[in-house]
N, C-alpha and C positions, 0 to 999 in steps of 0.2 A: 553535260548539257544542263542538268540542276543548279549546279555551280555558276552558270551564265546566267540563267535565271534567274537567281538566287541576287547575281552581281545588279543586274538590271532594277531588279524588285527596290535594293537597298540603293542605286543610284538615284533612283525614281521620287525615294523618300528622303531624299536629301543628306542622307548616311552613304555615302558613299565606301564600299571597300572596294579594293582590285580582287581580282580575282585569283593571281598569286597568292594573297595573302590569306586566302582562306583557303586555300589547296595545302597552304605551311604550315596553317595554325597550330597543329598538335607538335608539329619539329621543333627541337632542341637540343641546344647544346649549352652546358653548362653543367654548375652543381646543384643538385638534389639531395634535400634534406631526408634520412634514412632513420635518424636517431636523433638524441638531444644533444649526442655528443658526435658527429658525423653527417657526414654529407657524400656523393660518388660524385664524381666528373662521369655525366653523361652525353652520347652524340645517338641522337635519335632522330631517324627520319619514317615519317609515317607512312604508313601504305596506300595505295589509292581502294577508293572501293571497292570490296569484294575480294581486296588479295591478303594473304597473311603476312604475319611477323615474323623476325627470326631473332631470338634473341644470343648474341655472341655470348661467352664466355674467357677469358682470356689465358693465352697459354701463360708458362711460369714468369717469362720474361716480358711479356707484351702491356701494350698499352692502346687504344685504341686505334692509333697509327698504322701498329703493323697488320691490321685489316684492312686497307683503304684499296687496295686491289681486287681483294676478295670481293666485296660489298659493294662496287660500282657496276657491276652484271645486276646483281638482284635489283636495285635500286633502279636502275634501269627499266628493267622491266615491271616494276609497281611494286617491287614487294617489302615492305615496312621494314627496317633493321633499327636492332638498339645494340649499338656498341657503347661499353659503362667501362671506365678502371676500378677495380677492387680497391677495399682498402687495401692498400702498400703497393699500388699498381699506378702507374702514368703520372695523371694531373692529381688523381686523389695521393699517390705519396707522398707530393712536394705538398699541397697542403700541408698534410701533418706529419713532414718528415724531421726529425729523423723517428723512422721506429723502433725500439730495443728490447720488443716482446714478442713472443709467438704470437703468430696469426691465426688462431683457430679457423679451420676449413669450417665449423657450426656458424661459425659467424658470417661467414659468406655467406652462405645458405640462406641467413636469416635475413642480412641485407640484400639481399636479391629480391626475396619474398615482400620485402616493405619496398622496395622499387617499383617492381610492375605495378605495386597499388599504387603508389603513388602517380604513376606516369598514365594509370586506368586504360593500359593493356589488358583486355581481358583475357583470360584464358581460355581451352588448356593450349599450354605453350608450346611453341620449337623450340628448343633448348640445343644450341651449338657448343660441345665445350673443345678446345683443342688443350691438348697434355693436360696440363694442372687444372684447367675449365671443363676438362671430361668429367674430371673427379670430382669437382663441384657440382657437376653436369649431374652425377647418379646422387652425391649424396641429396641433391633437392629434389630430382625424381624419389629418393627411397620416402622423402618427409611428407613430398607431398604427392602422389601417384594421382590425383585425381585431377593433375593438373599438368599435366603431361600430356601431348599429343603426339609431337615427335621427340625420342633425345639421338640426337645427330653428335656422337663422340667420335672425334679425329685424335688418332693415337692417341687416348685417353691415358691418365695416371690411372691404373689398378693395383701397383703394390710400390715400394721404394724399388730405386735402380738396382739390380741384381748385384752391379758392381760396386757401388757404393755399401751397400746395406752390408755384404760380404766383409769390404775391407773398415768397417766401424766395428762390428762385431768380433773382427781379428784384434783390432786395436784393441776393444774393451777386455777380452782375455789376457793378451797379454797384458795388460794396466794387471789385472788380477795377479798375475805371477809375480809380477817387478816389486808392486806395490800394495802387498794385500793388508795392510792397513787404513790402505784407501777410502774416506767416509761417503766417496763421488756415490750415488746410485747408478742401474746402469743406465736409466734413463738420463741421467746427469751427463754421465761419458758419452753414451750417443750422443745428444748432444754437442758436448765440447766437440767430437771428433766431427760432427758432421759440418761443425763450424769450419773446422780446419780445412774440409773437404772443400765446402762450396767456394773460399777465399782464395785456394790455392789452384781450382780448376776449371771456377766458370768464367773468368776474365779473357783464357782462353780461350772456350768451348763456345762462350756466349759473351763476346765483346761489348754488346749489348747493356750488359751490366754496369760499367763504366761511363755512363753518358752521364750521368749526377753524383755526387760525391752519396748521395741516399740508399742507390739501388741496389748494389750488392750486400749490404747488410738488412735491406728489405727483402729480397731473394731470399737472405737464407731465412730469414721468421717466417716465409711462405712456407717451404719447407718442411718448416720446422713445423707448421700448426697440421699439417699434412700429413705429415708420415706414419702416421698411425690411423689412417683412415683405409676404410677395408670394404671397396667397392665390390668386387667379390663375393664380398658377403651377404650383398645389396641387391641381388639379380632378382632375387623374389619377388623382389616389390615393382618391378618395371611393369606398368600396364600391356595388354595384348597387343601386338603388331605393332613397337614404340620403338625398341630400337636397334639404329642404326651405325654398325660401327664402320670406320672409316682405318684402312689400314695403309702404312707408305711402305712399300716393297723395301726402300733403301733408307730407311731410319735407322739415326744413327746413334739413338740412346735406347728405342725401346725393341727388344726382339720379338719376330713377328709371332715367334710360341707364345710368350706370354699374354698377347692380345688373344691369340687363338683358343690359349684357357683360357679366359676371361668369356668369350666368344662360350665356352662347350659349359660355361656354367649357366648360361641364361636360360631359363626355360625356354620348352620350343613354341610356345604359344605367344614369349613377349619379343621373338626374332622377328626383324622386318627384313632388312640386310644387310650383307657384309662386302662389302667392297675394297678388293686391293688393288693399288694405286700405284701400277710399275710407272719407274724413272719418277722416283717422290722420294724429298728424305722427309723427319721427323716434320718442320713448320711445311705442312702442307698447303696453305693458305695462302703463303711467301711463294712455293716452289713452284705450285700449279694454279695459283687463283680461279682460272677461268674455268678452268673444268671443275675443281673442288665445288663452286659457285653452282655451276649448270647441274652437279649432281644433288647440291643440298637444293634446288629449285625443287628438281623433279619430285624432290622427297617430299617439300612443303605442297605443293600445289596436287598430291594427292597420285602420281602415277602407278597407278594399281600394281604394276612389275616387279614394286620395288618392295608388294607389303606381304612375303610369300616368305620370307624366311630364308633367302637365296642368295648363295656368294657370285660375286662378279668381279671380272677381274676389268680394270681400269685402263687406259692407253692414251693419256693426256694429248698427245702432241697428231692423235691422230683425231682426237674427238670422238674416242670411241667406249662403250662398256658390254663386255662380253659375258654369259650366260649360256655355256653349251651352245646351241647353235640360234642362240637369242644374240640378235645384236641393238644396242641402245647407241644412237647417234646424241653427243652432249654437247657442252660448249668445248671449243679446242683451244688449247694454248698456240 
């Protein structure tokens, strides 16, 4: 109704806008300037009055694309999203692809931090990370905790792949036996070997990789700037009743123990909830959109059920989240 008003007032004065165009004005999509040396590929749509924001975070392979399922329920119903490519992610790699250096996970962090100000999202945020955006997801909850409202991690990175980490660590022993003249460090050998790993098994695993001659040598500097990040160690700093982890019963890289330590080291004051997501693999967001959507709703918009520290168990295709004899009707696939 303001809005109409507002159209009337400025038609009246000979300034005419539509009233579209002031419902869009803060939406965008394009580049944004982060540094002197860098810019992100952003897709922002703003909220209507009184609703919140969600800010995406991108899994390893993602680009702002493979949210567009996800994001068309919330946006629907008013609620502001900002989906950004990282650097070495989507539209921001082909800018400045090719890249042939780690990607520090600090520097994400950083450049997130110079975005919301720039985009004059206020805080404190929803923070969505899925896999490698979980991780980015805590290390900017640990930096900046006063600016956090929710962080909503979908099978989050909390340590390297158990099976990878394993067989680089084999490799870097044996290098020592074969060749123990070797000057490599063994950070050097991780490394080399994990290069090997990512070339030889995610073209497979994540075909994904493949769609630009850039992406799989940007994958692995993700990786790479990653792997020594230790969200684990980070649970201290998560503000009270913050966060929310998101579990897929049939994920197919990360095992549900290791989220569930992850889960037993958060203190119990900064648990909001823990929700596992039966008939879900790893991209959540891909497998269930609608329901993944309706639960990160509930999260944002404040549903008191979900700020108690409580597991639930998930049932996309019925629309259903269960809590002992608590049942929560959501969006259904």
């Amino acid at each position: 109704m303001k809005s109409l008003i507002l159209a009337v007032f400025i038609a009246c004065s000979g300034l005419f806008v539509s009233i579209e165009s002031l419902a869009k004005a803060e939406d965008l999509q394009g580049f944004v300037q982060v540094s002197a040396q860098r810019e992100l590929y952003v897709d922002y749509v703003a909220p209507e009055r009184g609703l919140p924001t969600v800010v995406l975070i991108n899994g390893l392979t993602y680009s702002t694309r493979q949210w567009e399922n996800f994001v068309q329920p919330l946006i629907a119903k008013g609620v502001g999203v900002l989906r950004y490519d990282p650097f070495g992610q989507g539209q921001t790699l082909l800018k400045y692809a090719p890249i042939l250096a780690p990607i520090p996970y600090q520097d994400q962090i950083a450049d997130l931090k110079v975005l919301l100000e720039k985009l004059k999202i206020k805080g404190p945020y929803n923070l969505v990370g899925l896999s490698y955006g979980g991780g980015i997801a805590a290390g900017f909850a640990a930096a900046y905790p006063s600016l956090i409202k929710n962080l909503v991690m979908m099978a989050p990175f909390t340590r390297p792949l158990d099976g990878t980490d394993n067989w680089i660590k084999a490799q870097i022993w044996a290098t020592r036996q074969i060749f123990p003249l070797n000057k490599m460090s063994d950070d050097d050998l991780y490394d080399y070997y994990l290069h090997q790993i990512v070339y030889a098994t995610y073209p497979q695993a994540e075909p994904i990789v493949l769609e630009n001659p850039f992406k799989l040598e940007a994958t692995y500097r993700l990786v790479q700037g990653i792997r020594k990040a230790r969200p684990i160690d980070l649970t201290h700093t998560i503000p009270s009743r913050a966060l929310h982890l998101m579990i897929a019963r049939q994920d197919q890289y990360i095992n549900t123990s290791v989220l569930d330590e992850y889960w037993d080291a958060v203190p119990l004051e900064a648990r909001a909830s823990r929700l596992y997501i039966n008939g879900s693999e790893h991209k959540m967001v891909e497998a269930v959109p609608n329901f993944t959507a309706a639960w990160v709703y509930e999260i944002v918009t404040g549903n008191k059920r979900l700020f108690k520290g409580q597991d639930f168990e998930g049932y996309p295709y019925r629309g259903e989240v269960r809590a002992g004899d608590e049942n929560i009707k959501v969006g259904r696939e």
